[in-house]
Residue, then its C-alpha position, 0 to 999 in steps of 0.5 A: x797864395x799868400x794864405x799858402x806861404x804863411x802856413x808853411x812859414x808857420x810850419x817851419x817856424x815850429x819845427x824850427x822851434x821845437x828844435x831849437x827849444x830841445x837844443x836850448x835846453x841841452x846844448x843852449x848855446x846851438x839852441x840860440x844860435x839856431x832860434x837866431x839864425x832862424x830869426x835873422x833869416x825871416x827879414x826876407x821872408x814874407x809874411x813874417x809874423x805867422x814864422x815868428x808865432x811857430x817859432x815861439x810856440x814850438x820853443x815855449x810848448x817844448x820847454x814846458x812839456x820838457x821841462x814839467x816832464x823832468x819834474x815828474x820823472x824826479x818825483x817818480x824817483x823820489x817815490x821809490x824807498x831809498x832813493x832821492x832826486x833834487x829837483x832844481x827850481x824851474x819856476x822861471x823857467x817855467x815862466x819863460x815857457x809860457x811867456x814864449x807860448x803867449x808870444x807864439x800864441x798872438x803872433x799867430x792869431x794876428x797873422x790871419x788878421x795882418x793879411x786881410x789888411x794888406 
């Protein structure tokens, strides 16, 4: 039962994540208060690691998929004669991403791990 639970709470920490890492992105104020409420949510759930690894992979894989998206489509524009396209500075951004997809990637990894031992 327990191994049941924490996918579902996997399940919806991603779906939650993709979500909350398109609004974050668009709308950022409902985007965080979203990955938050989420967050806040999890001091009942059990088990909670497995929740927490979906949310931050789906927030962390959505924002670089988007994010290098909009990178291309700008110099896509920019290969056409005439017109340009300024492209901001990602980078951090971009290192945020990972950095939530290396989060999301261990949290997930250890859940499998933290339910054997209890």
């Amino acid at each position: 039962m327990d191994r049941r639970r924490g996918l579902s709470n996997w399940i919806a920490g991603l779906v939650v994540g993709v979500g909350a890492g398109v609004l974050t992105l668009v709308l950022p104020v409902f985007g965080w208060v979203i990955a938050a409420a989420f967050l806040v949510g999890l001091v009942r759930a059990t088990p909670r690691i497995s929740a927490v690894g979906g949310l931050f992979l789906g927030l962390g894989t959505t924002w670089l998929a988007l994010l290098v998206r909009s990178h291309f489509e700008c110099q896509a524009f920019n290969a056409v004669p005439g017109q340009g396209c300024m492209d901001p500075d990602i980078g951090p951004y971009l290192a945020l991403g990972a950095a939530q997809v290396a989060i999301g990637i261990v949290a997930t990894a250890a859940a499998p791990i933290r339910a054997r031992r209890h």
